[in-house]
VEXDREN-2710 file (C-alpha; in Angstrom, 1 decimal):
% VEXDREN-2710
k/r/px/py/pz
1/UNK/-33.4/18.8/-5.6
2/UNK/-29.6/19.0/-5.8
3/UNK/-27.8/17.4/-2.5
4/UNK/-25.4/20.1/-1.1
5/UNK/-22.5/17.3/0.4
6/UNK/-21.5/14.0/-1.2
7/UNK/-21.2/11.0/1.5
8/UNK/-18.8/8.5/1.2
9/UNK/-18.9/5.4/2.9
10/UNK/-15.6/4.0/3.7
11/UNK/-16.8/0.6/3.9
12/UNK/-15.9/-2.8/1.8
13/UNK/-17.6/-2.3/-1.6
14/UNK/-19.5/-6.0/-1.2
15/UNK/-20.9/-4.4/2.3
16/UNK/-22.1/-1.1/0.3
17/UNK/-23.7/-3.0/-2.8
18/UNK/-25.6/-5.2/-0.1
19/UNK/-23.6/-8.7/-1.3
20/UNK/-22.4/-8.5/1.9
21/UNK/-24.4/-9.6/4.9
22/UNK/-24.0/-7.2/7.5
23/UNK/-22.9/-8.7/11.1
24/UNK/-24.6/-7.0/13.3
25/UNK/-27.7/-8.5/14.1
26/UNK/-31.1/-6.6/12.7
27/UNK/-28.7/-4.5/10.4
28/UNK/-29.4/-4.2/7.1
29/UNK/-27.3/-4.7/3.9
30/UNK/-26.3/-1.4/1.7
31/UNK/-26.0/1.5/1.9
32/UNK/-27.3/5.4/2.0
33/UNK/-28.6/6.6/-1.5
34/UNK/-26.5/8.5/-3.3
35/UNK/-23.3/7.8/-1.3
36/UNK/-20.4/7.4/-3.2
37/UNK/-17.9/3.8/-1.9
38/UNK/-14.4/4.6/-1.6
39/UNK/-12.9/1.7/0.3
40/UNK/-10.4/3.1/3.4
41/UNK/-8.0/0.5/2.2
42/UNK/-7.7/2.4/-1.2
43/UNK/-6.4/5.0/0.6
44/UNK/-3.2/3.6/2.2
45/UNK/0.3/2.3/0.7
46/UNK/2.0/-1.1/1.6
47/UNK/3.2/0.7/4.7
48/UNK/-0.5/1.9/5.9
49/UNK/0.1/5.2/5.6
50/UNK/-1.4/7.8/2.8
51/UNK/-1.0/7.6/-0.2
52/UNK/0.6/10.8/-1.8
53/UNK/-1.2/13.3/-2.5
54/UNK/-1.6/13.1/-6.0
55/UNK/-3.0/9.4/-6.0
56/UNK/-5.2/10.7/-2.9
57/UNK/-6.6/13.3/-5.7
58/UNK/-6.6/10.4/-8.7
59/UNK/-9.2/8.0/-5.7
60/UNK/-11.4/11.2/-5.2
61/UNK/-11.9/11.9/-9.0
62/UNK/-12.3/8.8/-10.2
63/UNK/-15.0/8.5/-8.0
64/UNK/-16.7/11.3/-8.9
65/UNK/-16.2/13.7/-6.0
66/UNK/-16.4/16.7/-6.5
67/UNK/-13.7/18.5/-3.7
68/UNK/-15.2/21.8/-3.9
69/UNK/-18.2/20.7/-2.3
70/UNK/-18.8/19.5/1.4
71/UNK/-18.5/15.7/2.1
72/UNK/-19.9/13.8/5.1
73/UNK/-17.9/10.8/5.9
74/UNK/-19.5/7.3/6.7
75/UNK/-18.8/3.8/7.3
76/UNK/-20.0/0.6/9.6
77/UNK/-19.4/2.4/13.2
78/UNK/-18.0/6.2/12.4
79/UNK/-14.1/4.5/12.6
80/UNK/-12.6/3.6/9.2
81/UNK/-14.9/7.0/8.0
82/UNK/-11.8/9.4/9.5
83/UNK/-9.8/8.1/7.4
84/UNK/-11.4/9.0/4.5
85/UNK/-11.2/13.0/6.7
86/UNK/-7.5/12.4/7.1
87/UNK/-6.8/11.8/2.8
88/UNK/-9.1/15.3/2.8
89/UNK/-7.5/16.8/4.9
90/UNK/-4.2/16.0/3.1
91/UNK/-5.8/17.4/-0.1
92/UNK/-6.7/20.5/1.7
93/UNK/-10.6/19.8/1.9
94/UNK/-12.0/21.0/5.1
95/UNK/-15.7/21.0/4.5
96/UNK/-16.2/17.6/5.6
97/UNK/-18.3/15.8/8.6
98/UNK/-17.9/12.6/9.7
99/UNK/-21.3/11.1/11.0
100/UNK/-20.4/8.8/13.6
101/UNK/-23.5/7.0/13.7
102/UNK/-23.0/5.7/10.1
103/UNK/-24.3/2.2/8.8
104/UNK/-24.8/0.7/12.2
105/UNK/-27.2/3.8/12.9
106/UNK/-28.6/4.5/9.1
107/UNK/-28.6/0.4/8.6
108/UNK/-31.2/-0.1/12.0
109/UNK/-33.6/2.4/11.3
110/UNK/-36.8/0.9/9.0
111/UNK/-37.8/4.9/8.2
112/UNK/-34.5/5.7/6.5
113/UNK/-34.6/4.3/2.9
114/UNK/-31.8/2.2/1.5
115/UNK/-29.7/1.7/-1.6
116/UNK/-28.3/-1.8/-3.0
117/UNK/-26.4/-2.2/-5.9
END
């Protein structure tokens, strides 16, 4: 069955492979299947601002996200995640969600599976 929205988690990639032991206590390491890592940091110049918009694009496409199709943001708390809305937003994507429970919700619960790579 084909997913309908991407996720990307806006996390540090050794955080999202797992390498990375989480620091909240009883969280575990990795990350949702099938989610795609874009690091928030990616996103911004020297100045912490956007990118332009055509290196926004460049990140997206190289990751394989596809911007006609919904996205659902993520990260460790639902924080760096808007981010990732905001560089959307600037590309004129408005089918996204951010879920503000992210890893430190998805991460606690032993009946939601997990992905390391």
């Amino acid at each position: 069955m084909e997913t309908k929205a991407q996720i990307i988690d806006a996390r540090h990639p050794k955080r999202f492979s797992g390498e990375a032991p989480e620091q909240r206590v009883n969280l575990r390491s990795g990350h949702i299947p099938n989610s795609v890592n874009i690091f928030y940091k990616l996103l911004l110049n020297e100045q912490k601002c956007l990118k332009t918009k055509l290196e926004l694009l460049s990140i997206f496409l190289e990751a394989g996200i596809d911007l006609d199709k919904p996205i659902i943001t993520s990260c460790g708390s639902g924080v760096t995640a808007s981010i990732i809305i905001l560089a959307l937003k600037q590309l004129d994507h408005n089918q996204t969600a951010l879920y503000d429970g992210s890893w430190s919700e998805w991460g606690l619960r032993d009946d939601l599976p997990i992905a390391t790579n």
